[in-house]
N, C-alpha and C positions, 0 to 999 in steps of 0.2 A: 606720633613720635616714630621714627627710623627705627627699624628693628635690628640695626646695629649699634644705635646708641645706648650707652650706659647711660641710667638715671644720676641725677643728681645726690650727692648724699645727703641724708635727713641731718640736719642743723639741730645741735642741741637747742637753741632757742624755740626752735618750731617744736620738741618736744613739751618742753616746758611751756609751750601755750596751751596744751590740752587740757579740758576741763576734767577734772577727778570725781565721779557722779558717785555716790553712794547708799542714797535712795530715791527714789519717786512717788508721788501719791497723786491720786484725781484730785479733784473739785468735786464736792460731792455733787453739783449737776452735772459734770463728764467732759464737761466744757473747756478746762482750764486746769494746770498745771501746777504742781508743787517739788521741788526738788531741794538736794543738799549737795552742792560742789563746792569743790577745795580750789579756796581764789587765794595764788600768795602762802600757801600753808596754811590756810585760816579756813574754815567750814560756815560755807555760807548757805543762808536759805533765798532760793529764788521760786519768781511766781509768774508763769505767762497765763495769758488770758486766752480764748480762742481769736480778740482782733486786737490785739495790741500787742506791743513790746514787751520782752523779759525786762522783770525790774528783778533788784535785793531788796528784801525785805527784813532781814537782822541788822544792816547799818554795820559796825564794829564789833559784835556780836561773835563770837568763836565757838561755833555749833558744835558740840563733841560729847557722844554718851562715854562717860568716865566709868563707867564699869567693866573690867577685865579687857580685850581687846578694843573696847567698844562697840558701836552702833549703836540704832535704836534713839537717832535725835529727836527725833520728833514726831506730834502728829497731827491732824487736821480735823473737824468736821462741819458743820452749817453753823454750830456755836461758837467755832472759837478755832485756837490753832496755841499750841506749846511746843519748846522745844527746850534740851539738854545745852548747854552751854559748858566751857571748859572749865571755869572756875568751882565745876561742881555743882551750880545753882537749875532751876527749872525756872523758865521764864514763857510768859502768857500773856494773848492779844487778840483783839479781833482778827479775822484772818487776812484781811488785808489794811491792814493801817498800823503801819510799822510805827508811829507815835505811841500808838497803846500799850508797848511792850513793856511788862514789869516784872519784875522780880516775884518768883510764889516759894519759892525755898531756900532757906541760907545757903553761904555759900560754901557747905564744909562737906568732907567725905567725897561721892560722887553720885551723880544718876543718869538714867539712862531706861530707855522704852516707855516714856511719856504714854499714857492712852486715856484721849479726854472721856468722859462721862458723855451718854448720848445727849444730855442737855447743857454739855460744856461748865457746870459749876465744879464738879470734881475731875481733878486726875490721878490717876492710878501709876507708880513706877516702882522699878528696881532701883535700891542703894547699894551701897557699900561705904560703911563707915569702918577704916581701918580694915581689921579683919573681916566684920561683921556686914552679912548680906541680907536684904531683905526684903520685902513689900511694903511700899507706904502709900497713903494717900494724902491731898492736899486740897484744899479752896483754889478756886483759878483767881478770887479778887486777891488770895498771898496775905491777907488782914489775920489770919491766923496760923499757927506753927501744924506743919506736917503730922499724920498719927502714923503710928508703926501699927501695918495690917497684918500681915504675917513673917513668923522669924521661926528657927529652927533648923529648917536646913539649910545649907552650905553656901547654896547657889540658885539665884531665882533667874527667871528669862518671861520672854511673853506674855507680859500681861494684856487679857483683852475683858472688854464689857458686853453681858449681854445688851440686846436692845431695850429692856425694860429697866435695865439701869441697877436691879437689886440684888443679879448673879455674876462673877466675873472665874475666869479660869487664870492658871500660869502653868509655866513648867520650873520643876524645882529638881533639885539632885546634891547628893553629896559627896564629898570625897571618900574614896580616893577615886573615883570614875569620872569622865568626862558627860556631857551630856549627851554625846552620840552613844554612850555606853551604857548609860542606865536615868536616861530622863524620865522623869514624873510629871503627867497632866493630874494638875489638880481643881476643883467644882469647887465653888467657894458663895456662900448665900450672906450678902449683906444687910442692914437693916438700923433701926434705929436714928434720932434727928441728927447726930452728927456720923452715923455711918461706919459701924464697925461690923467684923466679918465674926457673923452668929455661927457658920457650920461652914465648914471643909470636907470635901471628900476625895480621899485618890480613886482617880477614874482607872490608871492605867501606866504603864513603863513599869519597866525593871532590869535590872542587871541584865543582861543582852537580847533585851526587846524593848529598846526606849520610846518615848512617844514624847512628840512636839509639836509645834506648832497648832494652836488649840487657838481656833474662828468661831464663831456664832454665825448662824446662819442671818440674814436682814430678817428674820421672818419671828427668831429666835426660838423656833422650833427646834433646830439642832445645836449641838457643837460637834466640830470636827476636829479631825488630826490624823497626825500622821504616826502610823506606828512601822518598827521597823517587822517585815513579815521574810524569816528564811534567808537569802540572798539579797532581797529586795525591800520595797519597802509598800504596805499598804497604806488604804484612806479609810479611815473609821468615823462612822457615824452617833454620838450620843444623841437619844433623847432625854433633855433632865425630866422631862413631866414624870413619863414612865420607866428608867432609868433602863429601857430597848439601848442594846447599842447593834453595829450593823456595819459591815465590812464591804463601804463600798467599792473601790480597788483594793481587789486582791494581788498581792506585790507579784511582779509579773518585769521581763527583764526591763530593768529603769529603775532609777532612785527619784523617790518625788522629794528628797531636797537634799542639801549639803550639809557638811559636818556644821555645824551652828557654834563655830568660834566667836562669832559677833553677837550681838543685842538686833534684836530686828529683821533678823531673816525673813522674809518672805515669800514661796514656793507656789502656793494656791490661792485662787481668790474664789468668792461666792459672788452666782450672779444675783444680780438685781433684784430679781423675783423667787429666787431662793428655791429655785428647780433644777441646778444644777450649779456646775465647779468648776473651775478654767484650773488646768497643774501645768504644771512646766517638769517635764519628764528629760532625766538627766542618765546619759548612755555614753558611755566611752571619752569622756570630753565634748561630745554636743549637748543642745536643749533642743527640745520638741515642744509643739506648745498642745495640748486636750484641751477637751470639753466633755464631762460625764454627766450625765441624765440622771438625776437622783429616782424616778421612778423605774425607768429600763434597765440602770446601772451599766450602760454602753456606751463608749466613746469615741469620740470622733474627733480626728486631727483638726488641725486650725493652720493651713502655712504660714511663717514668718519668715519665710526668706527673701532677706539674702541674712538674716541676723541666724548664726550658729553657736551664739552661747546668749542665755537670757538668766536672769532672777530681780529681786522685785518687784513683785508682779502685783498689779492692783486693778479694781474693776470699781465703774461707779453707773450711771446710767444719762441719756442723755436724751433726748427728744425721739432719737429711730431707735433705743435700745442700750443693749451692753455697749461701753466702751473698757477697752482695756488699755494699761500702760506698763511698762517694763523697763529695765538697764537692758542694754543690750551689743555686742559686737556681733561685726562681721568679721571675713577672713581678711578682709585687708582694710578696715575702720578700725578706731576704739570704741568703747564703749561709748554708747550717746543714748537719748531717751526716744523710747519708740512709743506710737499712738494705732491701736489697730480698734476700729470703729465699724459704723456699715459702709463705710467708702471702702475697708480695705486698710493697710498698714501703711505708718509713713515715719517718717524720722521727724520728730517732734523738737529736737530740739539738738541740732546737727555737734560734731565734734572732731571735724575733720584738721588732718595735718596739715596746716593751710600751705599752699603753693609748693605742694607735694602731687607729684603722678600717680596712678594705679601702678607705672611699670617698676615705680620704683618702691614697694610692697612684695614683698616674695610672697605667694601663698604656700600654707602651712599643711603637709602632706602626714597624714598615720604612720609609721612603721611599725609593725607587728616584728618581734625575736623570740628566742627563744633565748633560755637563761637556766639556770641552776636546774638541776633534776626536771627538767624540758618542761617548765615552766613558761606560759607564755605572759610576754610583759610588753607592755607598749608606749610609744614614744611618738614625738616628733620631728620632724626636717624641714627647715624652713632655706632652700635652696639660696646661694647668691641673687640679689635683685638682677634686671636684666637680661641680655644675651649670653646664652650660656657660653663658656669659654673652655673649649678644647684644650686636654693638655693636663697638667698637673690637677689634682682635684685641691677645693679652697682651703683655707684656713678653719677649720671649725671651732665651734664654743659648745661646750655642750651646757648646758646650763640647770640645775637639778631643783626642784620646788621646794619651800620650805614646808611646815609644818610638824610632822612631817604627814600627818591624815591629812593631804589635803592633793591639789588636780591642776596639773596645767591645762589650760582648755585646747582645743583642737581650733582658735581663732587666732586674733589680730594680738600681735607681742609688741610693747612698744619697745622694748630691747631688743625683740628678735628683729624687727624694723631696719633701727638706729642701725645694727652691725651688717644686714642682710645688705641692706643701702649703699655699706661702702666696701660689697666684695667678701667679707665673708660669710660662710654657712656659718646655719645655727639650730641648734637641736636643743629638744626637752625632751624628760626622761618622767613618765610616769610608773615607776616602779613598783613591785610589790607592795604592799601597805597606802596607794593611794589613793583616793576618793573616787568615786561615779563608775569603780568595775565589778561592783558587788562586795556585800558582806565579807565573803570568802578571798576573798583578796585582798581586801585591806588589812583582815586579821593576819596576816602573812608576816609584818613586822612587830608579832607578839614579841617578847623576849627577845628579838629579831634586829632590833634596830644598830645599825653601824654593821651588820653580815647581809643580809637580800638586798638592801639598798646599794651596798657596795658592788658585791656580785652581778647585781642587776646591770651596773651604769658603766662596768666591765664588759659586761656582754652585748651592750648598746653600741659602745664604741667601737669594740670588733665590729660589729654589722657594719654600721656607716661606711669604714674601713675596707669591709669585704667589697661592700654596693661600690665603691669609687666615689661616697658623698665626701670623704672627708682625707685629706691630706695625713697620713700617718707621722709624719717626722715637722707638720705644724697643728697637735693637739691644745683645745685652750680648756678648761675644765672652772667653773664659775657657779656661785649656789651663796645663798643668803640664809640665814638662822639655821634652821634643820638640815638645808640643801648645802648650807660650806660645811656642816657638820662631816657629809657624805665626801663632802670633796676632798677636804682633808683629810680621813681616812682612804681614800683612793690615793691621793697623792704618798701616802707611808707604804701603802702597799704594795704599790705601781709605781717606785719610784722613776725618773726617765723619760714615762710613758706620753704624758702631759707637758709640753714646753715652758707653761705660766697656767699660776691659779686667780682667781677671782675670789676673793672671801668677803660677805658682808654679815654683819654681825653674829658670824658663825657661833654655833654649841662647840665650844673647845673642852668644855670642862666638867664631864657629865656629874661628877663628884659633888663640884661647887653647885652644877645647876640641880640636883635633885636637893642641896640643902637652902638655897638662896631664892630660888627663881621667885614669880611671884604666884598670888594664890590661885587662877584657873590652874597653870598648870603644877601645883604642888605636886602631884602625887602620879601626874601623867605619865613619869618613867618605870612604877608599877606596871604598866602596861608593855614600855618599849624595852625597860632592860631587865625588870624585876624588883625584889626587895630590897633598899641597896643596902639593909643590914646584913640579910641574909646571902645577899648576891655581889656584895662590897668589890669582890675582885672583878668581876663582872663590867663595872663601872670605867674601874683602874684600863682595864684590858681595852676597851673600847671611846676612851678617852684621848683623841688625838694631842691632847696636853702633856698629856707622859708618853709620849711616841713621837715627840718632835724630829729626835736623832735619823729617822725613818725618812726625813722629807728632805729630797736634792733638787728641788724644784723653786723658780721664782715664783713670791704669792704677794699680791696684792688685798691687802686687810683695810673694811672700815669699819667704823661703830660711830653710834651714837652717844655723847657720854651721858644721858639721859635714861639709857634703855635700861628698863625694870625686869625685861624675861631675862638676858644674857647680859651677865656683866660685862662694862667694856675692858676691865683688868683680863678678861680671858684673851680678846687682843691683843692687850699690849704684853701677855707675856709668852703669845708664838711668836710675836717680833720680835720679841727680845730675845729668845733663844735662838732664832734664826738669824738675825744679824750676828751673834755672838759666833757663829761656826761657817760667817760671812756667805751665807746663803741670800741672794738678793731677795729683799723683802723691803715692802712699804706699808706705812697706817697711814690711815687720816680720821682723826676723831673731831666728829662734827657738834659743835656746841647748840644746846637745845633739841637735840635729835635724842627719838625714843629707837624702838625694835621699830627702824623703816624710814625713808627720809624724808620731809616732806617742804623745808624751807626752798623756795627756788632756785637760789644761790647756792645752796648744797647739791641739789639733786645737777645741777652746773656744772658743778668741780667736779661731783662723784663718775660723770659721762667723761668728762676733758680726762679724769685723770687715767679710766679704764684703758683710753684710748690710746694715752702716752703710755702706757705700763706696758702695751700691747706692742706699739710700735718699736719700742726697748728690746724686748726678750723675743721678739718673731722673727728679726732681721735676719 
């Protein structure tokens, strides 16, 4: 391409070709592929082999763990293969003979994190029936009803099998804490002809040192996990024989995994021979890929580049040894499925922007600022595609993450893309309170939430501002659930500042949502804003609901009318007071849509319409 030529811009349709991967797992020979991608809004299971074609294997089938956020559809081994379905059901089959698939659990309530039995007759999962959470297990023939294995606390996750089939672990938690806050590994000894859980024991977590993600070693000499150690986080070793435990990584700068908003997380695999661990080590918005020596307790990197963010990570073995499999982006791909063996790493199962250049991909640069009480807080700038153009600096967006615990990564945006493509910059703002920069930072939006965040994505935009990245008199400011929550708060306080907003199912109503939301995050605003009996003004004060009069700015609003965390009434009633005082403002309430879009023909409109809101209020 001519290095004076501008790319072409990225085509909403070419977006909406992209496969949505959501997990990956081996063959247990190392050989062959299992995945979950979203074909059409529908969650499909596929299956490559090492010489033949990707096939589907669910047929019309709507793969989806129904428990809180979700994940955790399915799982695989030599016996068999289950997965989570949307109706709520668990359904069961040989692992490639999509004919076989039946039904093993009514279809009421929901489930999610399937884990066959190492001889495939039982599977072990989390429910949720109404309010109620808990551990069940099941027959894979489905000839008989589900038993309830463990109940009491609040919230279950993880369930995994030893190798002998008659110990199994999870992790459990209750409110008002999240599970990054106070997760529980619990040891759990099974027995009897139909299989019920004789003893329980907590290994480990508590109120601000939680522990997750609890493996068997193949050998079933150990369990592991992950506990949070100081800043960081450690790898801990249980023996159940002699109840030794053993602190194989000692937390050290890195997070060996993400806030565990989903069912199914995945961070660490064991190898083959049960001598060591493959982690995927999480720093600033990248992933690194280890390898630790259970008897040295020393590690050694593994490259996977050009892939700068990874998680699902899975290991099985294959004729020369470990093979491993992962999600993964690069800086300028999406997420696609990588395969690293002893040939070396490769893309396993590509996802590229079809009949898109590299030139027209900006890559994604760190900024480092400084912020409130010379706090440092870090972001990103994802430059205009192309030849850079002297002269006025672009149109920017700055665009703010939701959760609000959670990380824009330091990779491939397919928003950041779409807008970079056609001329303008675009930035993410990793703020105080967000995932992968240590303990001590994320705690930062204690009591905090709607003030550092704010502060923060103020002092962002000064910088860009200061740099020449961003045009000061064309600011665009854009955030979905926790991130429009911020923006809107920026927007009241900064009136002006900002030309047009972007809002997608934003927190307008922190009131409504600490009394309505749903049950993961009941009690999560203990955390962000406080008591809301005892802290009730608190709420009032930081509720961009009651502070409408504040905003003189165009704002583009959608929602889902579906969505269970944020109701979509909180939309419709900053439009309505915004139109009322003829501030330009838009909604679009998408039928069938939860917290996030995912029909194709929505996620269509929702591009076309950013783009005409844009072209409106930028002229």
């Amino acid at each position: 391409m001519d290095n004076n030529t501008t790319p072409s811009p990225i085509q909403i349709e070419t977006l909406n070709q992209l496969k949505r991967f959501n997990d990956v797992r081996l063959t247990p020979d190392g050989c062959g592929l299992f995945w979950i991608e979203s074909i059409n809004g529908r969650g499909s299971l596929a299956h490559l082999d090492a010489d033949g074609p990707s096939q589907i294997l669910s047929g019309e089938y709507d793969l989806r763990g129904n428990v809180g956020y979700g994940g955790g559809e399915f799982d695989v081994n030599t016996a068999g293969l289950v997965f989570a379905e949307s109706s709520g059901s668990l359904f069961s089959s040989t692992p490639l003979e999509s004919a076989s698939i039946h039904r093993i659990t009514p279809p009421w309530g929901g489930a999610a994190a399937p884990a066959l039995s190492p001889h495939g007759d039982w599977v072990l999962y989390v429910y949720q029936q109404e309010e109620t959470n808990g551990l069940a297990i099941c027959r894979t023939h489905g000839l008989t009803w589900p038993v309830q294995l463990a109940l009491g606390a609040d919230f279950y996750m993880q369930p995994t099998w030893h190798p002998s089939g008659d110990m199994i672990a999870w992790v459990e938690w209750n409110h008002p804490d999240m599970p990054w806050f106070a997760g529980r590994v619990k040891l759990g000894k099974l027995g009897g002809m139909q299989l019920r859980l004789l003893e329980e024991n907590w290994l480990d977590g508590e109120a601000g040192a939680p522990a997750g993600q609890p493996r068997f070693s193949p050998d079933g000499k150990w369990l592991s996990y992950i506990r949070r150690e100081g800043d960081w986080d450690s790898l801990v070793l249980y023996n159940p024989k002699n109840h030794q435990r053993r602190v194989l990584l000692p937390g050290a700068e890195g997070h060996l995994a993400q806030p565990a908003w989903v069912q199914g997380m995945r961070s660490y695999a064991w190898s083959s021979d049960s001598h060591s661990i493959y982690y995927l080590l999480y720093f600033h918005g990248a992933t690194s890929l280890w390898q630790v020596n259970l008897h040295s307790g020393k590690s050694k990197p593994i490259a996977i580049d050009p892939v700068c963010w990874a998680e699902q990570l899975d290991c099985a073995a294959d004729e020369n040894g470990d093979v491993l499999a992962f999600l993964g982006s690069t800086a300028r791909t999406p997420k696609q499925i990588w395969r690293l063996d002893a040939h070396g790493l490769t893309c396993a199962v590509p996802n590229q922007l079809a009949g898109v250049s590299m030139e027209a991909i900006s890559l994604p640069q760190e900024i480092r600022f400084k912020s409130t009480g010379d706090s440092e807080v870090y972001g990103i700038y994802y430059p205009p595609a192309g030849p850079e153009q002297p002269g006025t600096p672009a149109v920017l967006i700055l665009d703010i993450h939701g959760g609000p615990t959670g990380i824009d990564p330091l990779c491939f945006s397919n928003e950041a893309a779409f807008f970079t493509s056609r001329g303008y910059a675009y930035a993410r703002i990793n703020y105080r309170g967000s995932s992968g920069f240590g303990y001590q930072y994320q705690a930062a939006l204690k009591h905090s939430w709607g003030i550092v965040d704010v502060e923060d994505t103020l002092h962002f935009t000064e910088e860009l501002v200061r740099r020449g990245l961003a045009d000061p008199k064309r600011l665009v400011i854009k955030g979905s659930s926790a991130g429009g929550f911020t923006a809107l708060n920026v927007l009241i306080q900064k009136p002006g500042l900002f030309k047009a907003a972007i809002c997608s199912y934003a927190v307008g109503d922190l009131v409504d949502d600490a009394q309505h939301t749903h049950k993961f995050e009941k009690f999560y605003h203990r955390f962000l804003t406080g008591n809301f009996d005892k802290d009730y003004q608190r709420f009032v004060d930081r509720s961009p609901i009651f502070h409408i009069d504040g905003i003189q700015d165009p704002v583009a609003l959608f929602h889902g009318n579906s969505d269970r965390v944020v109701a979509p009434s909180q939309s419709m009633q900053i439009y309505e007071q915004l139109t009322q005082r003829g501030i330009p403002c838009t909604l679009k309430i998408y039928e069938g849509e939860g917290h996030g879009f995912r029909k194709p023909e929505n996620v269509a409109d929702y591009y076309q319409s950013m783009l005409d809101f844009l072209q409106e209020h930028l002229r």
